[in-house]
N, C-alpha and C positions, 0 to 999 in steps of 0.2 A: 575848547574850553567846556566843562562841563554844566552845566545848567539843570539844578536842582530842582523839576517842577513838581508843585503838588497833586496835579493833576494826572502824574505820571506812575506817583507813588504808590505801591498797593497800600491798603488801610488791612493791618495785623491784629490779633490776640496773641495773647502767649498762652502757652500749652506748659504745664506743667510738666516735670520726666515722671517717668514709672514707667511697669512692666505690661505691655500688652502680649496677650497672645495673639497670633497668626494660626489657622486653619486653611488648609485647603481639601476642601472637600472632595475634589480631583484623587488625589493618593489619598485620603484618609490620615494626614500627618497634621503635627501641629508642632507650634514650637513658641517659646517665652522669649519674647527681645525685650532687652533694658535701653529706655530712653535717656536720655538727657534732655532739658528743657528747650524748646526753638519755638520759635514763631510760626503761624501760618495765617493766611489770607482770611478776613473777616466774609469772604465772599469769594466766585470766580473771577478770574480778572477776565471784565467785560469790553464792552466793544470800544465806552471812551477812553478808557483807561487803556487798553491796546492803541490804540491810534495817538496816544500824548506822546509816546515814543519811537524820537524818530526811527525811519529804518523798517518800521515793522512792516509783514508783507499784510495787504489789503486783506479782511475776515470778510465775513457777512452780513450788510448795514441796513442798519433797520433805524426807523426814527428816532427811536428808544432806544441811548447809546448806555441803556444801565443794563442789559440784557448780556448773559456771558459773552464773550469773542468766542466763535465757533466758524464755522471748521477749521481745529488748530491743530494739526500735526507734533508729534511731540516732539522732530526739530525744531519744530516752530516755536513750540512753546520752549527752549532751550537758546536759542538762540533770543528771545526778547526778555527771557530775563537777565541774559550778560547786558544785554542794552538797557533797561532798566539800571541795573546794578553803575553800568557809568554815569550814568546819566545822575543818580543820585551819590556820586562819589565814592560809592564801596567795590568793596572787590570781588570780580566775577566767581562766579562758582565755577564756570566752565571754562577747559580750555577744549578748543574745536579746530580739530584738522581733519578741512572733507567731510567723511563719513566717520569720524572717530570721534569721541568726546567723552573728555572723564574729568568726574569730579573733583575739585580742590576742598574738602573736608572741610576745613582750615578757613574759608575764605565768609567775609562776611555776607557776602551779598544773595540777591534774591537767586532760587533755585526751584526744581518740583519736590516735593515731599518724598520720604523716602514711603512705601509700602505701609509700616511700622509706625510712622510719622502720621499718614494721614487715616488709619482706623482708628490710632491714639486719640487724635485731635477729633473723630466724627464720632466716637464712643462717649466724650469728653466726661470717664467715670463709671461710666454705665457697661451695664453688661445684655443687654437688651437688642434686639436686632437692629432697631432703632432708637432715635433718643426724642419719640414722641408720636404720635397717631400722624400718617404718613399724607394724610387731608390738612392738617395744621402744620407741618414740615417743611413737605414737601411736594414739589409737581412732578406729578406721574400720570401715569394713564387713567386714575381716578378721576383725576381733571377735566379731561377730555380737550386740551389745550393742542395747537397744530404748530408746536415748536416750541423754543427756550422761550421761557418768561425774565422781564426785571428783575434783578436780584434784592433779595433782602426782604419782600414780601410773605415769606412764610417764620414759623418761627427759629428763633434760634436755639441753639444747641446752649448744655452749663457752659462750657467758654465762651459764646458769644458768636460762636461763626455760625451760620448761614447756608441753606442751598449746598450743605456736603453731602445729604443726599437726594436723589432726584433731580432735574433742569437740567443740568448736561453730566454726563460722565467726566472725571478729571484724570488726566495724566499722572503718573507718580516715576519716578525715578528707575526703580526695578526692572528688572527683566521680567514676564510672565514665567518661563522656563525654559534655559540657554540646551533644556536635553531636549525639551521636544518640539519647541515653539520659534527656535532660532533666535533671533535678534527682537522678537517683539516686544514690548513693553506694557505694564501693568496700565491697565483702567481700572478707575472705582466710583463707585457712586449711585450708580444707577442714572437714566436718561426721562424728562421730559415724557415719553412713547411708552417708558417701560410698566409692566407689570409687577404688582406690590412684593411678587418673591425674588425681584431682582435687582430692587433699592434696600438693601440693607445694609452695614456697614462691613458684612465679612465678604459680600461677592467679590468676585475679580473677574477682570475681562482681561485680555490682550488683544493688543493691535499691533501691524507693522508701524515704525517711526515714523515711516512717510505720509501714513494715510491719512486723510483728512475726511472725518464722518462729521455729518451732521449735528449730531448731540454729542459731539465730545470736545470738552475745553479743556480748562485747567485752572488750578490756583496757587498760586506762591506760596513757600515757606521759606526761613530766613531764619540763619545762626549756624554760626560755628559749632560742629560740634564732634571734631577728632583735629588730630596733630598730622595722623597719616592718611594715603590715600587710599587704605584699602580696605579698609571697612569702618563703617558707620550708621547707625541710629537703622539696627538689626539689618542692613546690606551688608554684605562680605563679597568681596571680586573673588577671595578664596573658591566659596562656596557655588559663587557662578562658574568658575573653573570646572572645579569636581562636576557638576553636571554636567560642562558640557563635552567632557570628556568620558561620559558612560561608553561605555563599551559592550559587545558582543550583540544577538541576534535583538535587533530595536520590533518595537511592531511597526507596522505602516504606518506610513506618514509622519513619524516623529524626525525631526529634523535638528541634530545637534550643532550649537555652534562655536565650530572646532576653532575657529581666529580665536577663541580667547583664548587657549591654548596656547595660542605666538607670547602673552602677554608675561612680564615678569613673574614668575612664580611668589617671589618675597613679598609682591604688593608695588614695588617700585611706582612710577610715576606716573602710569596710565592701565589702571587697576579694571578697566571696565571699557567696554566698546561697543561703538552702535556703528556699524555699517552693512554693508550687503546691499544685493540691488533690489530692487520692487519684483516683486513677485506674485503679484497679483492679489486678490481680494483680501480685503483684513478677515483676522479670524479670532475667535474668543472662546474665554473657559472660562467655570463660575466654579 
């Protein structure tokens, strides 16, 4: 039986649609994604709030259970929002086999933000590296703080959320890059530790899915927003394909990952893949 608790519940804004751009400053490219409107977390989802639902594995407990949940793995964080999502009656985003896991567009329930989704939501309008002097924001290394702070303490952004940049890095849905980064997946935000040129809202980090860092959590976002599974709110599985199907003389160390390849080419029903085994230390790119 499902049991609707409040205290389980993430607390949302809504994010209006429009066009952001994406930069990466890695290749020098850039590109315009059209949103549709979806919700995202007024805040990270912290340590109480991870613990109201059953199932979750144990995080980092601190007396102060308003501090994000960390160290969250981004199965981790993947797998508590299908549980969240029952738990409040709606319908999982994810369907999870093993080391595979792809999105249901379509489905209402809580998920990670896509890439698109979450500089939308931390720009909220602005075109400014930030959306306000990074001492009133945010916690950073300005601080001089020795780990995540309670959330909601700094100011918030024009929609109303919170802590999107600075206190922990958040998970987002994307791959970092299936040519040269394998299976790792996007971080954004900037960390508690970091330095003010690496809390803005265009950084990117990636990590492996397994990994479990100290300043990195996550936050929910929620809404339906496609019919099919293969692309959505600026993701394409297409797109992850093509890359990670580049071909000829690579430089060192880039690492393609060729299983998406295995995947339906039309988009079919498992548009997107996270598996592969650990491979030791997480790595990142900005």
């Amino acid at each position: 039986m499902t049991v609707d608790d409040p205290a389980a519940r993430p607390e949302l804004v809504r994010v209006p649609g429009g066009t952001i751009r994406l930069r990466d400053a890695r290749t020098g490219t850039a590109r315009d994604v059209d949103l549709l409107p979806f919700s995202i977390g007024r805040t990270p989802v912290t340590v109480d709030r991870w613990h109201a639902v059953d199932g979750a594995e144990p995080v980092e407990h601190r007396a102060d259970g308003s501090v994000p949940a960390h160290p969250v793995s981004w199965f981790d964080a993947v797998a508590w929002c299908n549980a969240a999502s029952v738990r409040a009656g709606l319908r999982p985003a994810y369907a999870v086999e093993g080391r595979r896991v792809s999105w249901d567009v379509a489905a209402d329930g809580y998920r990670l933000p896509t890439e698109g989704e979450w500089e939308h939501a931390a720009r909220a309008g602005g075109t400014a590296p930030t959306y306000g002097p990074l001492r009133s924001t945010a916690w950073t290394a300005l601080d001089g703080v020795a780990g995540p702070q309670p959330v909601g303490r700094k100011e918030p952004n024009a929609f109303g959320a919170v802590d999107m940049l600075g206190n922990v890095w958040e998970w987002c849905w994307d791959y970092a890059d299936p040519a040269r980064y394998a299976d790792y997946r996007v971080l954004r935000g900037g960390g508690w530790a970091d330095r003010e040129w690496s809390v803005r809202a265009s950084v990117r980090r990636g990590s492996l899915p397994e990994s479990h860092l100290e300043d990195v959590g996550f936050r929910v976002a929620r809404g339906a927003v496609g019919e099919r599974g293969d692309a959505a709110q600026g993701w394409s599985a297409r797109r992850d394909r093509d890359r990670a199907g580049i071909r000829g003389p690579l430089p060192l160390g880039w690492t393609p990952l060729r299983e998406l390849l295995d995947d339906d080419p039309e988009g079919g029903r498992r548009p997107a893949v996270a598996r592969g085994a650990a491979r030791g230390a997480a790595g990142c790119q900005s």
